[in-house]
ZAKELUM-994941 format. One record per residue: residue in one letter; x, y, z of N, C-alpha, C in turn. Coordinates in steps of 0.05 Angstrom, whole numbers, padded with zeros to 5 digits, always signed. Example, Ala and Ser with C-alpha at 12.3 -4.5 7.8 and 13.67 -1.06 7.14 Angstrom:
2
A+00264-00114+00156+00246-00090+00156+00264-00066+00156S+00257-00045+00142+00273-00021+00143+00258+00001+00157
END
This chain:
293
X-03006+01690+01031-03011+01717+01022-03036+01717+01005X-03051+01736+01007-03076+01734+00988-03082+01761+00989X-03103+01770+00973-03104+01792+00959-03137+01795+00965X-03145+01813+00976-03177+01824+00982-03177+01853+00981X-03210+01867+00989-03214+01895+00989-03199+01896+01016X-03197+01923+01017-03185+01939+01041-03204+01936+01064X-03232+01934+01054-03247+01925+01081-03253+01904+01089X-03241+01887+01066-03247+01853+01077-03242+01844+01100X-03209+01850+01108-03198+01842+01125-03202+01843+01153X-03211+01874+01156-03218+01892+01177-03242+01871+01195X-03264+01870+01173-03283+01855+01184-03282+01825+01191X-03257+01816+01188-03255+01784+01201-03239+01786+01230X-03234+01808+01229-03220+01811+01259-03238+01799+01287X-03233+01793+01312-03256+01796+01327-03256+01818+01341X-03278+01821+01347-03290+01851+01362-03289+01848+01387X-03275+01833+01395-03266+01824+01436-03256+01838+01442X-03233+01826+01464-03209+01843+01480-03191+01838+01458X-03177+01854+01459-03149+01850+01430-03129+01824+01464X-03114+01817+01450-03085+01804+01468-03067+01814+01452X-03042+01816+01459-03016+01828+01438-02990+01824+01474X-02971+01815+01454-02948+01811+01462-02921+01828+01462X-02933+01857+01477-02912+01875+01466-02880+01871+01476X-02861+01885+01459-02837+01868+01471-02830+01899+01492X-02802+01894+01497-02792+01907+01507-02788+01933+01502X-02787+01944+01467-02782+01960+01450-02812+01976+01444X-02827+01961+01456-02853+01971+01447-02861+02002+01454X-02866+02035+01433-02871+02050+01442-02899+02068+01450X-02909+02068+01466-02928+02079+01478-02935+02104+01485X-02952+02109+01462-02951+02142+01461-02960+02157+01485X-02963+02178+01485-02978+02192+01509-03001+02194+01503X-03017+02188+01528-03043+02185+01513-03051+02195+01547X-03083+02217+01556-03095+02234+01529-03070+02256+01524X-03073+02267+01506-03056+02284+01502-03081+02313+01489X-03070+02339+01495-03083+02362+01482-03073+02367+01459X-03043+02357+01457-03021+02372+01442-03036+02373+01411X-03024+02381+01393-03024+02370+01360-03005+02352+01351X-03017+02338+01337-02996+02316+01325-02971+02318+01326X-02966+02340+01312-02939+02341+01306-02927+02351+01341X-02936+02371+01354-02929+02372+01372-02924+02351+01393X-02940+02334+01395-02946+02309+01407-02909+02286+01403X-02920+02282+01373-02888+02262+01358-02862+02274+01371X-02862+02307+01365-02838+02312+01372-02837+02310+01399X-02852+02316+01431-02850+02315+01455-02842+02281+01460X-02861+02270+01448-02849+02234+01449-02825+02229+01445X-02805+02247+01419-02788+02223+01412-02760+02240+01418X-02767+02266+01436-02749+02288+01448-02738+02268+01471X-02764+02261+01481-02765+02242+01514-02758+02221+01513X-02762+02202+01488-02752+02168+01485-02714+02160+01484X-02704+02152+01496-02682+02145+01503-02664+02135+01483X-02674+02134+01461-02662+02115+01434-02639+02097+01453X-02646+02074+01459-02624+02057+01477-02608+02045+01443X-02614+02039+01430-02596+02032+01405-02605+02043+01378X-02597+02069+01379-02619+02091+01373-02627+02078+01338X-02637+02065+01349-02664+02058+01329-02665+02035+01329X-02650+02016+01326-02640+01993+01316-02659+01979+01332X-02666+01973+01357-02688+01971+01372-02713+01952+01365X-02720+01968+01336-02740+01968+01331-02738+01941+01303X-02714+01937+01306-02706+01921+01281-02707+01886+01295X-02705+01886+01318-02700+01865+01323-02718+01840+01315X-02756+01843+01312-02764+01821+01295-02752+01810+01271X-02736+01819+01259-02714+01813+01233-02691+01811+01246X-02675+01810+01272-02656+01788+01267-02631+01820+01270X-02633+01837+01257-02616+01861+01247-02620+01884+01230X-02610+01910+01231-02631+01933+01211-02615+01919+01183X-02597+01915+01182-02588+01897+01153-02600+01873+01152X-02618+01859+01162-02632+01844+01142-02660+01845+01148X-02674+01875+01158-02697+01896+01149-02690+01896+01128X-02666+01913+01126-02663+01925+01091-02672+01905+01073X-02646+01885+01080-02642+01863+01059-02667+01855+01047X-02685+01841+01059-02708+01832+01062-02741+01844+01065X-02737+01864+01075-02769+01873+01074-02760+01899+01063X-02745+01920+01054-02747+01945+01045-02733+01952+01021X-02712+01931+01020-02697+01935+00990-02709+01922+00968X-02724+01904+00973-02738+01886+00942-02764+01903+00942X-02781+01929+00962-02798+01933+00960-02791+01958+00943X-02769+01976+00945-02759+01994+00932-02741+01988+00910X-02735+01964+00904-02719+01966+00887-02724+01980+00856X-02742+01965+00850-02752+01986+00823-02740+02021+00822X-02745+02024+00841-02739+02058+00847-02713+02062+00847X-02692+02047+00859-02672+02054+00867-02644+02053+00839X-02621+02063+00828-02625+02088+00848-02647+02104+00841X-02644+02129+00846-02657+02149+00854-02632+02181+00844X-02646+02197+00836-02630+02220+00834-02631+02237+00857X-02650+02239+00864-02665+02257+00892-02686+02236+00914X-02673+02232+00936-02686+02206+00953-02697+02234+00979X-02725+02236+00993-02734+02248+01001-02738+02237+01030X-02731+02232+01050-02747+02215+01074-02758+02232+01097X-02784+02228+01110-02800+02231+01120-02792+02226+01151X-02782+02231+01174-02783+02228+01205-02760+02199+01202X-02737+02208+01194-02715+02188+01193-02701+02183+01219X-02717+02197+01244-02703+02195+01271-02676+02196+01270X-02656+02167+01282-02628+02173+01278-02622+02165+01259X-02638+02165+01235-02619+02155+01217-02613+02125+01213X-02633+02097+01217-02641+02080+01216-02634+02064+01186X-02649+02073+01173-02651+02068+01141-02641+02077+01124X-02636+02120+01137-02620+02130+01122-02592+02122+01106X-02583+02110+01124-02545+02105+01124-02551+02082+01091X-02574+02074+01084-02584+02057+01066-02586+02071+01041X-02603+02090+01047-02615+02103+01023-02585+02122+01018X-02568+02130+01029-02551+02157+01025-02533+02136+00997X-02528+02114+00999-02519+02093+00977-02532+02098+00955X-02560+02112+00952-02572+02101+00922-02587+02119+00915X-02566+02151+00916-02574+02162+00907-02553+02195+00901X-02569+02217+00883-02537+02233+00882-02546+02257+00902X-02570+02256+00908-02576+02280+00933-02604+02265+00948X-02598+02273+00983-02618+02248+00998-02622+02283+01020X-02649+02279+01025-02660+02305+01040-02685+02288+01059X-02670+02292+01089-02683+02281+01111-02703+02300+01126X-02719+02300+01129-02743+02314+01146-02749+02303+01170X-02743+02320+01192-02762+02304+01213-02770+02328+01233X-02789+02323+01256-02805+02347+01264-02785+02345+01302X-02766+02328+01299-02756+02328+01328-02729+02342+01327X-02726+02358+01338-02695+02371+01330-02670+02356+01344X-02684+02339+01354-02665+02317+01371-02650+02295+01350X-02671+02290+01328-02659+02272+01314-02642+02285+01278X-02656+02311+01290-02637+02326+01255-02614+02335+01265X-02607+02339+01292-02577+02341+01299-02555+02317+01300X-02576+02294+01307-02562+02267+01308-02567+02259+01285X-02568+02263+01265-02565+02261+01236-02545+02269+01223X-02548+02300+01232-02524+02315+01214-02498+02305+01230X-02498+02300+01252-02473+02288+01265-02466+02267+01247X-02483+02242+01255-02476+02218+01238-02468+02223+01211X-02480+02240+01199-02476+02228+01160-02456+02252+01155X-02453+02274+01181-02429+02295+01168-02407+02293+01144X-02403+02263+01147-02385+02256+01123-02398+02247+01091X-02423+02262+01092-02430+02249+01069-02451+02278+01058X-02433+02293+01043-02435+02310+01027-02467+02321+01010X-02474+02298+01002-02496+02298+00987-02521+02299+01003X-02519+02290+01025-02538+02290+01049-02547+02318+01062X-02574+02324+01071-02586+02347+01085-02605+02329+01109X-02608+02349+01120-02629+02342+01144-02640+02367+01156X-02666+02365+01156-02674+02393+01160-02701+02380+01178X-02713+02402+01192-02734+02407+01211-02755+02408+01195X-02778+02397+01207-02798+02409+01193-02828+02409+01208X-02845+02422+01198-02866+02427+01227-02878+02406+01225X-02876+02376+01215-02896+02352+01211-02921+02358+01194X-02914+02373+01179-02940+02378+01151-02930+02378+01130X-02917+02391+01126-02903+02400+01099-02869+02393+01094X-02864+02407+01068-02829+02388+01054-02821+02416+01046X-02823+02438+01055-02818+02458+01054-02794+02466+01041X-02774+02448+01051-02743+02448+01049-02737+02434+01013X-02753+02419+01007-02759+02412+00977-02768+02418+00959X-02763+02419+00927-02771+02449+00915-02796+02415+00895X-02813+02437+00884-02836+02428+00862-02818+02404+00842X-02832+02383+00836-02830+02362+00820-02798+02358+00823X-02784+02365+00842-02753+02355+00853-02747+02327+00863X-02762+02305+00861-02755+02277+00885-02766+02268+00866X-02744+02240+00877-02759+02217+00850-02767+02199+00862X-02764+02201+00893-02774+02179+00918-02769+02198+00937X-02805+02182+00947-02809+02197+00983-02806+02168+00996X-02805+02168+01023-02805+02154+01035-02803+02151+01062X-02822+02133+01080-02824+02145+01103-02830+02113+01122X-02811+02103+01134-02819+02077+01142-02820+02076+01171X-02831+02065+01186-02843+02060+01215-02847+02085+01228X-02851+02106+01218-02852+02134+01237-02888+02141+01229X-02894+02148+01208-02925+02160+01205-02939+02137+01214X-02938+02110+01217-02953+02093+01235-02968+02118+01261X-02947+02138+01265-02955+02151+01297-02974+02175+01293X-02978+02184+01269-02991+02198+01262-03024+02204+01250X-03038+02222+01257-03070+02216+01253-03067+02221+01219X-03083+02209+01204-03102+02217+01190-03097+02241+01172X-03095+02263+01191-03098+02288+01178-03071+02296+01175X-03055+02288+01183-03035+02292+01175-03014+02274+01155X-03027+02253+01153-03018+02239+01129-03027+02249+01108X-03052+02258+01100-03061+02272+01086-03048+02300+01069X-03040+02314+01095-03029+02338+01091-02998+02330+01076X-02984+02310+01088-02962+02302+01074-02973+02285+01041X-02990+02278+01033-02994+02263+01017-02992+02286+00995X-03000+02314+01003-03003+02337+00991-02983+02345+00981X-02958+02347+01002-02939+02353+00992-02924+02349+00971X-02920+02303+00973-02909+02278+00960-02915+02297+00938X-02954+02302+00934-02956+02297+00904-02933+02322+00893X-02936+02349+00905-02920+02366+00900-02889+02366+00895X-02884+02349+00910-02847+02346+00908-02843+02327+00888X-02865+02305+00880-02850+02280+00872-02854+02296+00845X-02833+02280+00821-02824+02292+00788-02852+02273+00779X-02859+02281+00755-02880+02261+00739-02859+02236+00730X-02884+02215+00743-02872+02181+00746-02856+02174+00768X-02848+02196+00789-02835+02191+00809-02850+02166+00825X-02844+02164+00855-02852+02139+00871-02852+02154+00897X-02874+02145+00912-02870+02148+00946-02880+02120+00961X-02866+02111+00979-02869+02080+00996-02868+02094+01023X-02899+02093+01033-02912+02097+01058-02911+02071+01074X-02904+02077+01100-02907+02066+01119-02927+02083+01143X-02955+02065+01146-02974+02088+01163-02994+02061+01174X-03012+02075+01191-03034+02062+01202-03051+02055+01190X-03062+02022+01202-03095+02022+01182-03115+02012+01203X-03099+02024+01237-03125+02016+01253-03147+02024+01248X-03146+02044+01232-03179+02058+01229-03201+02043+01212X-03192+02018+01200-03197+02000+01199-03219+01981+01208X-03213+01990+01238-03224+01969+01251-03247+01998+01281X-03241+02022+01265-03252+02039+01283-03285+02044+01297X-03295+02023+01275-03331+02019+01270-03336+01990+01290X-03308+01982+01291-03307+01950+01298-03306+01945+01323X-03284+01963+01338-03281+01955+01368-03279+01978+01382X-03280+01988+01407-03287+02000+01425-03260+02018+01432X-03266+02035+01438-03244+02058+01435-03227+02052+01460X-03230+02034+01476-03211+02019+01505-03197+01995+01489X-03211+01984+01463-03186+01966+01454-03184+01975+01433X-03180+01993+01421-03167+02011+01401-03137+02024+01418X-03149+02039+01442-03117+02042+01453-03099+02020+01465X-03110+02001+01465-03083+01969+01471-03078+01963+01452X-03081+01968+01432-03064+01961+01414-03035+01974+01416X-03020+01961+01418-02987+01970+01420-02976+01994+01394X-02961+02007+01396-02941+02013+01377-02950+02045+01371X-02971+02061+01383-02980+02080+01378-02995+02083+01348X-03011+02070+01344-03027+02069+01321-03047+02091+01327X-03051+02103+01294-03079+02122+01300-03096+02112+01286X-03119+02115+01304-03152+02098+01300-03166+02116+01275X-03152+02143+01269-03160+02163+01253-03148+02143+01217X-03129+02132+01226-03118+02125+01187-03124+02098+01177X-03120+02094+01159-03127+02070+01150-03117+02072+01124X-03113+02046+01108-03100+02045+01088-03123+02052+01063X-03158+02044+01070-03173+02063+01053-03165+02096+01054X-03170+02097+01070-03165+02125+01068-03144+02143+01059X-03120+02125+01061-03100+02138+01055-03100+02139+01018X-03111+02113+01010-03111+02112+00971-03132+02133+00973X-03158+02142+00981-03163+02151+00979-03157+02192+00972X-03136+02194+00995-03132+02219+01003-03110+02222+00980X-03097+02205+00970-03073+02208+00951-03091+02208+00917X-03111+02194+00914-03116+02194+00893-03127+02220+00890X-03138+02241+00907-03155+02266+00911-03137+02283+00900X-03109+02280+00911-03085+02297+00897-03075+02290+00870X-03082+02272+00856-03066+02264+00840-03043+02243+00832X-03044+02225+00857-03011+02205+00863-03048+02174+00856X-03023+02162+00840-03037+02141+00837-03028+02109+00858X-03046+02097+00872-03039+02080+00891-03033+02055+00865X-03007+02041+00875-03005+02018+00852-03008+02002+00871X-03002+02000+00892-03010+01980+00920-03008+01982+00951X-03030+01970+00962-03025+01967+00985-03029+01943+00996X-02995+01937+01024-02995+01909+01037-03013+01919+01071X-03034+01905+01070-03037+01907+01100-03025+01887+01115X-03024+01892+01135-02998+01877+01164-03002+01870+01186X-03011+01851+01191-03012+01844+01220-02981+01846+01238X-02969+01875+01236-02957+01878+01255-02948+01863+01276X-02977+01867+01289-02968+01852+01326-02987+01830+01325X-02973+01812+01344-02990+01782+01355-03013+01786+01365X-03040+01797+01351-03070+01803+01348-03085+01796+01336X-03074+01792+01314-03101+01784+01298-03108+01804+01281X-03091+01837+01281-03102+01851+01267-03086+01864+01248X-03094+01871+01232-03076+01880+01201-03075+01917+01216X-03050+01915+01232-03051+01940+01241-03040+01965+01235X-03025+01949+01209-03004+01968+01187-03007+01966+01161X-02993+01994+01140-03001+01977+01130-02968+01994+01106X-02970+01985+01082-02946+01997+01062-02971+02010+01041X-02961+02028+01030-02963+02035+01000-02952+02047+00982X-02961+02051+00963-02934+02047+00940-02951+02067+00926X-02945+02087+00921-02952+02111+00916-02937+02129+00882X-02947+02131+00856-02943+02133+00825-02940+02165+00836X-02925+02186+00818-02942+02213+00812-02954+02213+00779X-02966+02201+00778-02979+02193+00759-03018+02200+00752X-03017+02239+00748-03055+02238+00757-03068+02229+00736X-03062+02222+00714-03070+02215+00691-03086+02179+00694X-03077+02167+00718-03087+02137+00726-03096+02141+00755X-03097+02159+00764-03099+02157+00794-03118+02148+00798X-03140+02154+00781-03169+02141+00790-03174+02113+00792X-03150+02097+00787-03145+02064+00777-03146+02057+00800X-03155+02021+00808-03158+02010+00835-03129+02002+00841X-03129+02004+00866-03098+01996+00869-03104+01973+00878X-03082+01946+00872-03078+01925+00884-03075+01920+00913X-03095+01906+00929-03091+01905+00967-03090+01878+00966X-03069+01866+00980-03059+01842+00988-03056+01853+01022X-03066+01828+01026-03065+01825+01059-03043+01796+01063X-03020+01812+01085-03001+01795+01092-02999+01775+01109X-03015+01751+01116-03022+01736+01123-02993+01715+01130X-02975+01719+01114-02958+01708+01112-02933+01721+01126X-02939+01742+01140-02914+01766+01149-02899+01748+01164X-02911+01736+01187-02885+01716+01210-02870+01706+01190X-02881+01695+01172-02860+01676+01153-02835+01708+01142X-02842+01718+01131-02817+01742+01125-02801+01747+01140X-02809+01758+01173-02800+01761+01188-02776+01729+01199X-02788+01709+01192-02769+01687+01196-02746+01684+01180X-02754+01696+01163-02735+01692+01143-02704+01704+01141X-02707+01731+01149-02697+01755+01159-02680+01743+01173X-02686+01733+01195-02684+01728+01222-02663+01701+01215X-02676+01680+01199-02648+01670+01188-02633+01676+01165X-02636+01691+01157-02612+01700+01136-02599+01711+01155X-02601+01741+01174-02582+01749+01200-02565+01727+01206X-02578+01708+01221-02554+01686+01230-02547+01673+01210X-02555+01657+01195-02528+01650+01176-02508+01664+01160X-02521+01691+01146-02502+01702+01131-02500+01731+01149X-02511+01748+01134-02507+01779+01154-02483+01777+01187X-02500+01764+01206-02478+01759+01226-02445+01746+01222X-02447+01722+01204-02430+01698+01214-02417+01721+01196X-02420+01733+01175-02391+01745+01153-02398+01774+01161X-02411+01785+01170-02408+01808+01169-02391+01821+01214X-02402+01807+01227-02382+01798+01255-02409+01818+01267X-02389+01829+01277-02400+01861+01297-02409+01880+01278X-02403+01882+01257-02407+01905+01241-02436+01894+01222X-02452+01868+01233-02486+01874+01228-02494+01878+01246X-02510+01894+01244-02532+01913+01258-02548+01891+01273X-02556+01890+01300-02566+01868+01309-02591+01872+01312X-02593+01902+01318-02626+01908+01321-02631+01934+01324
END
């Protein structure tokens, strides 16, 4: 693990053919498309089959319980609980069934009406929980300085730029002073000066060439949310830091402060790790009832 500018990384990439090893799970947006973003996300994920509706996507870790365990609960923990937990395109409810534990009111947004019905189905038994529609811009459904955590993990990866933005707008608006938001989004844009817009789209996973993790500290510090860090990610077997986390203060009084960028150089190793904690512990004691993927 080591720690550089946000553009260090970008520029050690090579500027060739990308190679990448997509799996089976791998999703592939529609591409060209006229639509608008948000229009776009929701036609994608109306049409995608959820074969283990989500869990799928968990399988580099072994199981979505030792995602949690391991890459999303030590990153949140500081935050957690939480009085008001906010999440961002929770599909079926993946992570949610996580966060509804650690906190006394949890309010789900997503822009596919496919997945806020299969939401409210699933968590029907859990009182404190909402799930509501939303046009993929705004938190409409959330009132001023109300959330003490946003949060939004493997979904705005799919989204341009301008609409991370537009939500960054919101965060600052919903989150309470000193609250927290942990982004999960793109930092191909990154690499958009770097390589050729034919290997910008092979890159797997529907990344947009529009975001980047500069831009994103950037677009948050404009509002007022102060960046305390960002991990860039070599995602997929490339070579390139194609994701990235940030960790987002409502704090405008520092926002102008540099935020810490560590580049994850070390991710396979996390991901291994995961992957054996699953089989020795999570699986062997937990049976059928861990999440396999």
């Amino acid at each position: 693990m080591s720690t550089e500018p946000t553009t260090g990384p970008a520029g050690s990439a090579a500027a060739g053919a990308i190679e990448h090893k997509p799996s089976a799970a791998t999703y592939v947006r529609p591409m060209p498309s006229e639509l608008s973003d948000a229009a776009e996300n929701r036609q994608a994920w109306t049409d995608y089959s959820w074969p283990q509706g989500g869990h799928e996507w968990s399988e580099g870790w072994g199981s979505t319980d030792a995602l949690w365990c391991v890459t999303l609960h030590p990153r949140l923990f500081a935050a957690l609980p939480a009085r008001s937990i906010v999440e961002i395109a929770p599909g079926f409810g993946r992570i949610s069934r996580y966060l509804l534990g650690h906190c006394e009111r949890y309010t789900g947004v997503d822009v596919t009406p496919r997945c806020v019905e299969r939401c409210r189905a699933r968590f029907r038994d859990q009182p404190h929980a909402a799930f509501e529609l939303t046009d993929g811009l705004t938190l409409t459904k959330v009132a001023d300085a109300d959330a003490d955590l946003v949060i939004s993990y493997d979904s705005l990866v799919h989204v341009e730029q301008a609409t991370l933005s537009a939500y960054l707008r919101e965060i600052a608006r919903v989150l309470r002073p000193g609250g927290t938001a942990f982004l999960h989004h793109s930092n191909l844009g990154a690499y958009a000066d770097r390589l050729s817009a034919e290997d910008l789209n092979r890159v797997p996973g529907g990344r947009r060439a529009s975001a980047s993790a500069a831009r994103v500290a950037s677009d948050a510090a404009a509002v007022g949310l102060r960046v305390v860090l960002q991990e860039l990610i070599p995602w997929h077997d490339n070579g390139l830091l194609t994701d990235a986390f940030t960790l987002l203060r409502a704090d405008p009084d520092r926002a102008a402060l540099e935020p810490r960028v560590i580049v994850r150089d070390d991710w396979a190793r996390e991901l291994a790790h995961a992957r054996a904690l699953h089989i020795g512990y999570l699986a062997g004691l937990g049976g059928a009832g861990a999440r396999r993927g």
